[in-house]
Biopython code that builds the backbone (N, CA, C, O; Angstrom):
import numpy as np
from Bio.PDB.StructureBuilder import StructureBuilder

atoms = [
    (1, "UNK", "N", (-5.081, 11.602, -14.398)),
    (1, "UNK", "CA", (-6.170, 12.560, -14.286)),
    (1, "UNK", "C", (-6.750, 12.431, -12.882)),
    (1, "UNK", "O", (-7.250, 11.347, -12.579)),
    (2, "UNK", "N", (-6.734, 13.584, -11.855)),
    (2, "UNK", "CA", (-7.823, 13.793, -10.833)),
    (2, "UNK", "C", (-8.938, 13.901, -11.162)),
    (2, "UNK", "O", (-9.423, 14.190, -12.256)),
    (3, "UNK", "N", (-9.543, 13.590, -9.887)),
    (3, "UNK", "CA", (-11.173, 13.813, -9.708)),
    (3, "UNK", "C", (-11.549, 14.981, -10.491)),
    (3, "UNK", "O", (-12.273, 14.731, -11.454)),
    (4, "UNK", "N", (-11.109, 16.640, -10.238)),
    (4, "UNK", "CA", (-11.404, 17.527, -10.387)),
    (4, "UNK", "C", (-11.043, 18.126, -11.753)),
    (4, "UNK", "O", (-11.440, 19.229, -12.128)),
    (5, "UNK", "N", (-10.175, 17.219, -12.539)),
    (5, "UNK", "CA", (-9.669, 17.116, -13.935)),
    (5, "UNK", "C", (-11.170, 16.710, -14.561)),
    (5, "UNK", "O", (-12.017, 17.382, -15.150)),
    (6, "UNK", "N", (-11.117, 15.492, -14.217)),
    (6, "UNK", "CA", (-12.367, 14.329, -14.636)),
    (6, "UNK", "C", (-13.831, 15.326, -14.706)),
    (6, "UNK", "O", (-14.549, 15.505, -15.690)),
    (7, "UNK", "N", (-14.009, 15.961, -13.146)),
    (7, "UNK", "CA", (-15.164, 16.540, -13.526)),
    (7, "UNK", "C", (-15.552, 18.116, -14.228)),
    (7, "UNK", "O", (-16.676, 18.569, -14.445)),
    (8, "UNK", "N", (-14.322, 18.703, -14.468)),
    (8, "UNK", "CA", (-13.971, 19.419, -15.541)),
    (8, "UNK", "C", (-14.095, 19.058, -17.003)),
    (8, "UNK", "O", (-14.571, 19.811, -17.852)),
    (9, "UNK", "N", (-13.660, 17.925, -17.212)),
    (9, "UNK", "CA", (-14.008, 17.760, -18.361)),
    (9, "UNK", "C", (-15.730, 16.761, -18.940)),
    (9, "UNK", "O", (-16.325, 16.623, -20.009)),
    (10, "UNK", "N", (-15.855, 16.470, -18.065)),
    (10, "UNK", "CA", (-17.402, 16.023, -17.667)),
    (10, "UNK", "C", (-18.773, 17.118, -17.842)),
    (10, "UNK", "O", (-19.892, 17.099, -18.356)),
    (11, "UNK", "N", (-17.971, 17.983, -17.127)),
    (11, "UNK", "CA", (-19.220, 19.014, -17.070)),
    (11, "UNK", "C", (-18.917, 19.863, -18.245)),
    (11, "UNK", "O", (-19.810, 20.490, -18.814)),
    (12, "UNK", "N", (-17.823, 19.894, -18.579)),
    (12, "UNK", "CA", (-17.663, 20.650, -20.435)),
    (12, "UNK", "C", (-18.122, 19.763, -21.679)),
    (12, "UNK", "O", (-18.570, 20.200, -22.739)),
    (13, "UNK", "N", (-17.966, 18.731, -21.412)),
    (13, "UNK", "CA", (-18.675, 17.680, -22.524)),
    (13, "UNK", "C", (-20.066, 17.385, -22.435)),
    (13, "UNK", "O", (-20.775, 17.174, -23.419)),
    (14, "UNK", "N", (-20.485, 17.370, -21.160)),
    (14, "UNK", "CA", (-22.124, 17.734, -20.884)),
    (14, "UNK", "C", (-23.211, 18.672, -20.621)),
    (14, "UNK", "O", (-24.389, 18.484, -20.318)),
    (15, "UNK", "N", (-22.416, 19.891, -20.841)),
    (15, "UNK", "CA", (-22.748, 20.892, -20.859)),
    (15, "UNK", "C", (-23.416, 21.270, -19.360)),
    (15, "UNK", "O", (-24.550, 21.744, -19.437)),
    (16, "UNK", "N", (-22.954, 21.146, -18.239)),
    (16, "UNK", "CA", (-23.671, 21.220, -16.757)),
    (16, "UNK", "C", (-22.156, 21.647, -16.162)),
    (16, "UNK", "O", (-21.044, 21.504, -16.669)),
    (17, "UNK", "N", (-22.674, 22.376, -14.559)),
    (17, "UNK", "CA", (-22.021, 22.956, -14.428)),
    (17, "UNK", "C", (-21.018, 21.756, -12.873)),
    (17, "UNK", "O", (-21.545, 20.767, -12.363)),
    (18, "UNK", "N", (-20.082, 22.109, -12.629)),
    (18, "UNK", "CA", (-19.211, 21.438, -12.205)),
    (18, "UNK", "C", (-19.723, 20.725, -10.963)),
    (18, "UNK", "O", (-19.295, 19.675, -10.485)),
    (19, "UNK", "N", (-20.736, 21.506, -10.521)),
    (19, "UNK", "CA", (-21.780, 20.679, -8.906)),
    (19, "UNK", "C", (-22.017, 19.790, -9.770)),
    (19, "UNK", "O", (-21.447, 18.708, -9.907)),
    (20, "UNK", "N", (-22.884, 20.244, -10.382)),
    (20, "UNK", "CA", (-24.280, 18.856, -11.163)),
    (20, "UNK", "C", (-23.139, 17.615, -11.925)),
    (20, "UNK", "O", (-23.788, 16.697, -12.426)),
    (21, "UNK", "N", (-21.972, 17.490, -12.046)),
    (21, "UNK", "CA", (-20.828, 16.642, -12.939)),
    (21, "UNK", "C", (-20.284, 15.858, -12.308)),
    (21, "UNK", "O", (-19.829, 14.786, -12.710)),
    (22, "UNK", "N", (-20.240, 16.577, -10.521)),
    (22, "UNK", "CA", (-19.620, 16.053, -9.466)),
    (22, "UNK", "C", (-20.687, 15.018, -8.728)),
    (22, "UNK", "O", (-20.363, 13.882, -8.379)),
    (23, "UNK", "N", (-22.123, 15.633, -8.529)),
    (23, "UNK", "CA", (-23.199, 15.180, -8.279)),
    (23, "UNK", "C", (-23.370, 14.198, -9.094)),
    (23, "UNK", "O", (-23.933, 13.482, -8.264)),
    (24, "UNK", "N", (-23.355, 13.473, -10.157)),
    (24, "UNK", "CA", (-23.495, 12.718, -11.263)),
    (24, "UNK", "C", (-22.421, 11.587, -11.048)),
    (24, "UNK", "O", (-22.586, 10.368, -11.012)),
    (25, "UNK", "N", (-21.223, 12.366, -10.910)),
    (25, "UNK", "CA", (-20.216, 10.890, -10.836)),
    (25, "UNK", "C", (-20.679, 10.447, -9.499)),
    (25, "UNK", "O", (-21.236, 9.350, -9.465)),
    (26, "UNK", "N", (-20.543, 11.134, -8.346)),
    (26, "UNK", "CA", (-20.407, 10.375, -6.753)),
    (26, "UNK", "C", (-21.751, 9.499, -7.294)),
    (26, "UNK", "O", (-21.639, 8.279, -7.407)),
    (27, "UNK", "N", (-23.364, 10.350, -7.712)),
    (27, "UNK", "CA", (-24.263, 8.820, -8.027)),
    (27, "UNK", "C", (-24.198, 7.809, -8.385)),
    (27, "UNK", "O", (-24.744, 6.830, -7.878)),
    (28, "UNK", "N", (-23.034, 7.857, -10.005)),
    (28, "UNK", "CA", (-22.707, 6.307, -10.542)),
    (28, "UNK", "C", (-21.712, 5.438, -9.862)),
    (28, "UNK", "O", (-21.508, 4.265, -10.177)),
    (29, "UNK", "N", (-20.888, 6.311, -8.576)),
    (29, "UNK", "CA", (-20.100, 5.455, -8.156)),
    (29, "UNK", "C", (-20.776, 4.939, -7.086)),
    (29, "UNK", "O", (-20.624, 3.745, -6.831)),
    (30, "UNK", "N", (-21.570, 5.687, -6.339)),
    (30, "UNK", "CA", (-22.130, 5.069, -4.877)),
    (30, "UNK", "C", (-23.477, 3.953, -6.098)),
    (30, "UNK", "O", (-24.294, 3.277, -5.473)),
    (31, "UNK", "N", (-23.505, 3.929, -6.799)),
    (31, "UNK", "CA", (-24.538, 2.930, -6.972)),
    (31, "UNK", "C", (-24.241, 1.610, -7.509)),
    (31, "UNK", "O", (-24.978, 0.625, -7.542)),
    (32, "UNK", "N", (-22.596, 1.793, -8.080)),
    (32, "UNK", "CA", (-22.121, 0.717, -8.789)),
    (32, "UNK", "C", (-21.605, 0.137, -7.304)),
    (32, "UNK", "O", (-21.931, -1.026, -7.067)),
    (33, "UNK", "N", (-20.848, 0.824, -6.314)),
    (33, "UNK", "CA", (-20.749, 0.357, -5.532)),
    (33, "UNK", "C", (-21.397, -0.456, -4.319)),
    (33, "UNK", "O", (-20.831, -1.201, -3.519)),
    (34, "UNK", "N", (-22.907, -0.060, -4.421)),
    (34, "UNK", "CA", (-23.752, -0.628, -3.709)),
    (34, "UNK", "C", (-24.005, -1.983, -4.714)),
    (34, "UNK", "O", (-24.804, -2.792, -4.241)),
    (35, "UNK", "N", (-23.547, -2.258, -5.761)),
    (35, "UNK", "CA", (-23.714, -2.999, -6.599)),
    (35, "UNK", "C", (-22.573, -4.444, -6.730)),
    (35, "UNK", "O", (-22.764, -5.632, -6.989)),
    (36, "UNK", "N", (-21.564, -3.768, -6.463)),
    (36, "UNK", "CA", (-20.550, -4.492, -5.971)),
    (36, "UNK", "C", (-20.659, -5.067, -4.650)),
    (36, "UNK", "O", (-20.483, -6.285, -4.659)),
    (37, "UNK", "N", (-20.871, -4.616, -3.641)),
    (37, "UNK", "CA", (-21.511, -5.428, -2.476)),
    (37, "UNK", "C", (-22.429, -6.336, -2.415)),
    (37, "UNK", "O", (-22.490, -7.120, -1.468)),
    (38, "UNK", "N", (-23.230, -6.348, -3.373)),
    (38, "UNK", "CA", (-24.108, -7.522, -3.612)),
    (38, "UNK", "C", (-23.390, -8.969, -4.544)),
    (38, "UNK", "O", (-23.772, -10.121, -4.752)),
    (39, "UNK", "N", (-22.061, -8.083, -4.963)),
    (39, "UNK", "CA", (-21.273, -9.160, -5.514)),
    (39, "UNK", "C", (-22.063, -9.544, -7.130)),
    (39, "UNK", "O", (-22.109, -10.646, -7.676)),
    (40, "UNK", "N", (-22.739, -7.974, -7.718)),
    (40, "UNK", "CA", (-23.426, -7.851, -8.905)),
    (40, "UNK", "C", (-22.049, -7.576, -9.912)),
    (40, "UNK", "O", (-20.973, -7.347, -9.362)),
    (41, "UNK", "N", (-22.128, -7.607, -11.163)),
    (41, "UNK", "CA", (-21.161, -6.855, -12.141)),
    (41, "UNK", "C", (-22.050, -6.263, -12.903)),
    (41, "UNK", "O", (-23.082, -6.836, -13.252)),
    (42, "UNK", "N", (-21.753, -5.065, -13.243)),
    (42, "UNK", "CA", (-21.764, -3.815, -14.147)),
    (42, "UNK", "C", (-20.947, -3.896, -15.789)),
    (42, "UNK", "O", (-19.811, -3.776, -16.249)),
    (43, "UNK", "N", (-22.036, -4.117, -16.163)),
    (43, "UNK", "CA", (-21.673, -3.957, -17.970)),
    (43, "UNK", "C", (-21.762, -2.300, -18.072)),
    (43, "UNK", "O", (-22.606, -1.640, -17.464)),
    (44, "UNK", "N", (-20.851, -1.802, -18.855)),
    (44, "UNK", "CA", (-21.132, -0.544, -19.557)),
    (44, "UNK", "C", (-20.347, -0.650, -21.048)),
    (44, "UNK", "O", (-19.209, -0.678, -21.516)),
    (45, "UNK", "N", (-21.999, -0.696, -21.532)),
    (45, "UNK", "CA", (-21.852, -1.098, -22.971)),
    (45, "UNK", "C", (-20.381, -0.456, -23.843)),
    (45, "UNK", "O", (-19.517, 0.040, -23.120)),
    (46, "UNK", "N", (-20.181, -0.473, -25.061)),
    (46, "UNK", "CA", (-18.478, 0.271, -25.476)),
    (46, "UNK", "C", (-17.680, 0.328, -24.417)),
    (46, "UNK", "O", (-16.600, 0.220, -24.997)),
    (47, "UNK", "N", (-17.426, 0.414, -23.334)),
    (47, "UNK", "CA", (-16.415, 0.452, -22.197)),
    (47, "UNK", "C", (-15.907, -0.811, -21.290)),
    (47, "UNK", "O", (-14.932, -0.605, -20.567)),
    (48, "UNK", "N", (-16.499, -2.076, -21.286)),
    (48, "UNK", "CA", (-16.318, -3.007, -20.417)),
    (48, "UNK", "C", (-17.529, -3.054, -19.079)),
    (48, "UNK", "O", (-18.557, -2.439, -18.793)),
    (49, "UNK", "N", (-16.568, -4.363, -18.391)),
    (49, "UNK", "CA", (-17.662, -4.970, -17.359)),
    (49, "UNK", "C", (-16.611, -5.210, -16.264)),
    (49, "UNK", "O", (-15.580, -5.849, -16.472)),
    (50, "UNK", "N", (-17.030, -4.498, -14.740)),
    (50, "UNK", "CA", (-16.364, -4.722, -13.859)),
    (50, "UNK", "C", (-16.903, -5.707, -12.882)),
    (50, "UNK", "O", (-18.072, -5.843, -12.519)),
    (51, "UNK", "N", (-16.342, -6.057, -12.690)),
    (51, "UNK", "CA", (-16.969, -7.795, -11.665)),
    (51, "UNK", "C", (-16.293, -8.153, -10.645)),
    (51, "UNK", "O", (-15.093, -8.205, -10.913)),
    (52, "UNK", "N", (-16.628, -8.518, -9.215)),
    (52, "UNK", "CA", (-16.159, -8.900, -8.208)),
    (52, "UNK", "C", (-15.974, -10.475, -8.450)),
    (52, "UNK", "O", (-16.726, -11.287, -8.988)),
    (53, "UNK", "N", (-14.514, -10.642, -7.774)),
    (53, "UNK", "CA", (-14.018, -11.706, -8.245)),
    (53, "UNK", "C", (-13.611, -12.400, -6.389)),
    (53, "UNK", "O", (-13.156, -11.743, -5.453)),
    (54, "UNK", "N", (-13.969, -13.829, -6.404)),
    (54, "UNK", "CA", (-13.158, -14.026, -5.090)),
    (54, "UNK", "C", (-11.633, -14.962, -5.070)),
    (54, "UNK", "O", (-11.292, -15.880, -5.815)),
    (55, "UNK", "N", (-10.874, -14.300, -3.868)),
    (55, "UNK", "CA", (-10.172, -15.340, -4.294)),
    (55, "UNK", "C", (-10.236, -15.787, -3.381)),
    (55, "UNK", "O", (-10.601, -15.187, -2.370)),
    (56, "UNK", "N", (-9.765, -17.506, -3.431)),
    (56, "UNK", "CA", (-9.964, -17.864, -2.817)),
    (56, "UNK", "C", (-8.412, -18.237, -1.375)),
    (56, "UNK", "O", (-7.220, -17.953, -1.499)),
    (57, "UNK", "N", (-8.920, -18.740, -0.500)),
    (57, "UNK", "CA", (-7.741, -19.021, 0.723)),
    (57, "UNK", "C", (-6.761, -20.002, -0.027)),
    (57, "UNK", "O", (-7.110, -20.800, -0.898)),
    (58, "UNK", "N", (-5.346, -19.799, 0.498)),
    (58, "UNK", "CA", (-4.390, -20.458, 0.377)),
    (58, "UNK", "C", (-3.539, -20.273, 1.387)),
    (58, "UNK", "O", (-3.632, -19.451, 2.299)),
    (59, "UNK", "N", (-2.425, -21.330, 1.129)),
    (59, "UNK", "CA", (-1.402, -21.627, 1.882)),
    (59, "UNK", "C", (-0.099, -20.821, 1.341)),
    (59, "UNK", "O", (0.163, -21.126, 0.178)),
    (60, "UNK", "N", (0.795, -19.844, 1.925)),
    (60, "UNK", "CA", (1.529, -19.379, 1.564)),
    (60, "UNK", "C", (3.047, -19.489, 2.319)),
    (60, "UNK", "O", (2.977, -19.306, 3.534)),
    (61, "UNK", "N", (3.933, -19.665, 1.974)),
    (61, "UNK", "CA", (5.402, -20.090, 2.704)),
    (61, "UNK", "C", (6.298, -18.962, 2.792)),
    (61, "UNK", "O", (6.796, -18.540, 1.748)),
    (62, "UNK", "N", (6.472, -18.614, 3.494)),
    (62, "UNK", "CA", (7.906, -17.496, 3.795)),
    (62, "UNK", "C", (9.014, -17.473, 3.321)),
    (62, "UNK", "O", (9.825, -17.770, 4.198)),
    (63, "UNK", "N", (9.550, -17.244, 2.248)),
    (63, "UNK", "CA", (10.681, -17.466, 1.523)),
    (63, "UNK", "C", (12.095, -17.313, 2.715)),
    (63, "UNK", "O", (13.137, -17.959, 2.616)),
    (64, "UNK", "N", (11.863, -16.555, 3.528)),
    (64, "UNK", "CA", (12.956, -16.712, 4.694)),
    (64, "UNK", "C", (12.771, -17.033, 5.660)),
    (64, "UNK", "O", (13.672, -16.671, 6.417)),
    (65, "UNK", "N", (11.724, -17.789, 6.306)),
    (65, "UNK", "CA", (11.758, -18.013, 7.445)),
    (65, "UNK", "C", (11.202, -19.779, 7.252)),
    (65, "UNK", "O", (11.302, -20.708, 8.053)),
    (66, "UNK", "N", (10.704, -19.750, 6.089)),
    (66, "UNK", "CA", (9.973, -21.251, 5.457)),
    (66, "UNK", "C", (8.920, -21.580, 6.358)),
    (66, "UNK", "O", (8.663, -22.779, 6.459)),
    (67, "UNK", "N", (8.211, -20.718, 7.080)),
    (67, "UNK", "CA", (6.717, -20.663, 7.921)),
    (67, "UNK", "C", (6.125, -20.559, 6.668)),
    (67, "UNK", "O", (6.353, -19.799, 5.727)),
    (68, "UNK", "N", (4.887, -21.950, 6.908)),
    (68, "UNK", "CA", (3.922, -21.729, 6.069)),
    (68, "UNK", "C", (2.677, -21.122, 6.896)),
    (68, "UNK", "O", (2.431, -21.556, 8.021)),
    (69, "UNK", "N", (1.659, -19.795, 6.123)),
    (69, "UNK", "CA", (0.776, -19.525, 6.819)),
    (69, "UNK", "C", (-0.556, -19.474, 5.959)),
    (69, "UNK", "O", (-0.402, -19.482, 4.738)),
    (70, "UNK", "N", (-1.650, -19.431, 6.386)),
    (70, "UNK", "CA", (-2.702, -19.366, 5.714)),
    (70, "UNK", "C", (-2.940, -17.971, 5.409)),
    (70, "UNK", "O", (-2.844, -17.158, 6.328)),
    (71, "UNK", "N", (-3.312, -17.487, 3.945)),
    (71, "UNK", "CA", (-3.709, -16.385, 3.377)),
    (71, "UNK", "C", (-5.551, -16.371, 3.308)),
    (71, "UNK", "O", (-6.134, -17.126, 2.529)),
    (72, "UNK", "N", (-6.112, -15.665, 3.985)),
    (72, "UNK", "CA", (-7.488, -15.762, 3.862)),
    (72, "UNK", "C", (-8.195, -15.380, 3.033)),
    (72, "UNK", "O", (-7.540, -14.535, 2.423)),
    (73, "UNK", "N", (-9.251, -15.472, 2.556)),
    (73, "UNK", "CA", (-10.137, -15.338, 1.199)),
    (73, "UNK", "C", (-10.127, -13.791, 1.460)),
    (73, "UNK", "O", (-10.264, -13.164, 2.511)),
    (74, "UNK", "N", (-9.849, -13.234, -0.278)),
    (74, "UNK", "CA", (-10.725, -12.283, -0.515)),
    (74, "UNK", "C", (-11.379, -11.929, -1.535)),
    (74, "UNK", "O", (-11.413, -12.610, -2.559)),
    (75, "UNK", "N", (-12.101, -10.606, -1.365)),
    (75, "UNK", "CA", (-12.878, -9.742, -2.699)),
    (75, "UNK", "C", (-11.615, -9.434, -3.167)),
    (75, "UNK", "O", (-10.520, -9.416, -2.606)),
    (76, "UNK", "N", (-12.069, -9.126, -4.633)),
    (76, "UNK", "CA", (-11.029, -8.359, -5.819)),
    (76, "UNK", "C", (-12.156, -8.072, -6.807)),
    (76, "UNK", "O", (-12.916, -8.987, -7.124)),
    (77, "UNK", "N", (-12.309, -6.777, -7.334)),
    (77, "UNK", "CA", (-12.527, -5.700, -8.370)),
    (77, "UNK", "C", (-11.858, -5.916, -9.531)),
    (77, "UNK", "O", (-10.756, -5.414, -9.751)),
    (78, "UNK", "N", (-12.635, -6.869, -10.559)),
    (78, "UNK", "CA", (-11.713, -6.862, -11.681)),
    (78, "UNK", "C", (-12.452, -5.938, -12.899)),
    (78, "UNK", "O", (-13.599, -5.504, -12.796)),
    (79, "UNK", "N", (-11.698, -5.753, -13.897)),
    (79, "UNK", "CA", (-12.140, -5.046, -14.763)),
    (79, "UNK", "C", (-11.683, -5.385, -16.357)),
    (79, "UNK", "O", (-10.522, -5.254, -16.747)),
    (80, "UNK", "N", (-12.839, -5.860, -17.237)),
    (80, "UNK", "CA", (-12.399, -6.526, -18.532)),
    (80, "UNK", "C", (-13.235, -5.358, -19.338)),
    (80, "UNK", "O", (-14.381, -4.980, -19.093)),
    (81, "UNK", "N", (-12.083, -4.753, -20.667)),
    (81, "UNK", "CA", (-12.908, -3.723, -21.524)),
    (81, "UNK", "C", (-13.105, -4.782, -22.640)),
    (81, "UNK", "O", (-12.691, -5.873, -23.036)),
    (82, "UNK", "N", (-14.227, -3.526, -22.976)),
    (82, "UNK", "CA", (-14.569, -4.264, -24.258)),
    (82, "UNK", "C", (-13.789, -4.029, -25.318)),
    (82, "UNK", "O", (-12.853, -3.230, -25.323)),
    (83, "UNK", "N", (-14.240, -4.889, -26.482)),
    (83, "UNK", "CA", (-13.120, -5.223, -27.757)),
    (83, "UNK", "C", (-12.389, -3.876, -28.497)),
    (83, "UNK", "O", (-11.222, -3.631, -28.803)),
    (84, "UNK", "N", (-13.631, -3.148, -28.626)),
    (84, "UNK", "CA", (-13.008, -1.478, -28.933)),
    (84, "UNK", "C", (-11.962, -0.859, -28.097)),
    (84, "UNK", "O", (-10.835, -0.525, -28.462)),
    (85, "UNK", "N", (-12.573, -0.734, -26.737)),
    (85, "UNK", "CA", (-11.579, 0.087, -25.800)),
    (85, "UNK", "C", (-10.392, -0.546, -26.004)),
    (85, "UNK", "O", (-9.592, 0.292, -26.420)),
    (86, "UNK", "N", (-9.770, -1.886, -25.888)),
    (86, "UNK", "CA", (-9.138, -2.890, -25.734)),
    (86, "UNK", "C", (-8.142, -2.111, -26.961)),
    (86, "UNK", "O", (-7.063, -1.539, -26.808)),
    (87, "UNK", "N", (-8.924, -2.324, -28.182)),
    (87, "UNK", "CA", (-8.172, -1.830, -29.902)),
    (87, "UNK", "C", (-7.634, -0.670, -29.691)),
    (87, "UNK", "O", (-6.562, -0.367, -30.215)),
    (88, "UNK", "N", (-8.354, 0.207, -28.829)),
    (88, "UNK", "CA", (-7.953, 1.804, -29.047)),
    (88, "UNK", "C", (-6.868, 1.695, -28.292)),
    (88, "UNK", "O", (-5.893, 2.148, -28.891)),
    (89, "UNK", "N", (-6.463, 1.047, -26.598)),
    (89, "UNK", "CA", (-5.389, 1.386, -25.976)),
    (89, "UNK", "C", (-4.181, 0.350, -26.762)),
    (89, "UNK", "O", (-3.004, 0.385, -26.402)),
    (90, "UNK", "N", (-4.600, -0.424, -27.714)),
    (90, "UNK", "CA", (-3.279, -0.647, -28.263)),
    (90, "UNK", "C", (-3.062, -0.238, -29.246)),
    (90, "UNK", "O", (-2.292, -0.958, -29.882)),
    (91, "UNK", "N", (-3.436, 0.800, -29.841)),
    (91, "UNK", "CA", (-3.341, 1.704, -30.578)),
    (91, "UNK", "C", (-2.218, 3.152, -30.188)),
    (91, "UNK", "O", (-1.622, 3.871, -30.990)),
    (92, "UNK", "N", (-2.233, 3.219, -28.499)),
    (92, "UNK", "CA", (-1.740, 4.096, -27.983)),
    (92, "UNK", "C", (-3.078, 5.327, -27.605)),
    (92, "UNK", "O", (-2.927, 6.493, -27.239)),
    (93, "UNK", "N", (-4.386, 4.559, -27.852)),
    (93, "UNK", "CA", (-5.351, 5.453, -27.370)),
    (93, "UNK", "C", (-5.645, 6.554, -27.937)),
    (93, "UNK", "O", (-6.317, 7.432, -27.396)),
    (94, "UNK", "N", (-5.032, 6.634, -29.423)),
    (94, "UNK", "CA", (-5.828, 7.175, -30.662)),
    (94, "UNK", "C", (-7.030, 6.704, -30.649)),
    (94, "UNK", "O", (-7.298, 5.644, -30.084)),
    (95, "UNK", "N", (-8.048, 7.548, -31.367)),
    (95, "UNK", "CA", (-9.468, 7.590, -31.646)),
    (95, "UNK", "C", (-9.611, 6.661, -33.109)),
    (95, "UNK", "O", (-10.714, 6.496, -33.630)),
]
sb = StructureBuilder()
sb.init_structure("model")
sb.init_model(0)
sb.init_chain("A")
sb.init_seg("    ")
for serial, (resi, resn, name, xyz) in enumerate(atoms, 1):
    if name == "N":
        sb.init_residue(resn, " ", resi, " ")
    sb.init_atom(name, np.array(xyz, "f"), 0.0, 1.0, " ", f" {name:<3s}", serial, name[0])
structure = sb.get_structure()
């Protein structure tokens, strides 16, 4: 699904029109994202909790050249659903 899928069906399930659906998502994303920079996680209740995760630096070896080099720390975006969502996609995402 695209963006423009997504807010098609957004603004038909919420009854608003495709600005105000589009206007609505960019808010929850620029705010979760300002949220993620603080290195906060976001619960959304029935759906899961996305959480910045670090990893940390390591040492990594070149399978062909056998140079070992240092891999530097990073951010990672993880994402754990909750127990429902979890049931439904092994369900095949029946309701």
């Amino acid at each position: 699904m695209n963006n423009k899928e997504f807010i098609s069906r957004l603004s038909d399930s919420a009854d608003m029109t495709m600005a105000e659906a589009q206007r609505v998502a960019d808010t929850i994303v620029n705010a979760m994202g300002r949220l993620f920079d603080d290195g906060s996680q976001v619960q959304i209740p029935s759906f899961g909790t996305f959480e910045v995760k670090k990893h940390k630096e390591r040492i990594m070896v070149n399978p062909a050249s056998g140079q070992r080099m240092l891999v530097p720390p990073k951010l990672i975006l993880g994402f754990k659903p909750a127990s429902a969502v979890r049931g439904q996609i092994k369900k095949g995402g029946e309701a």
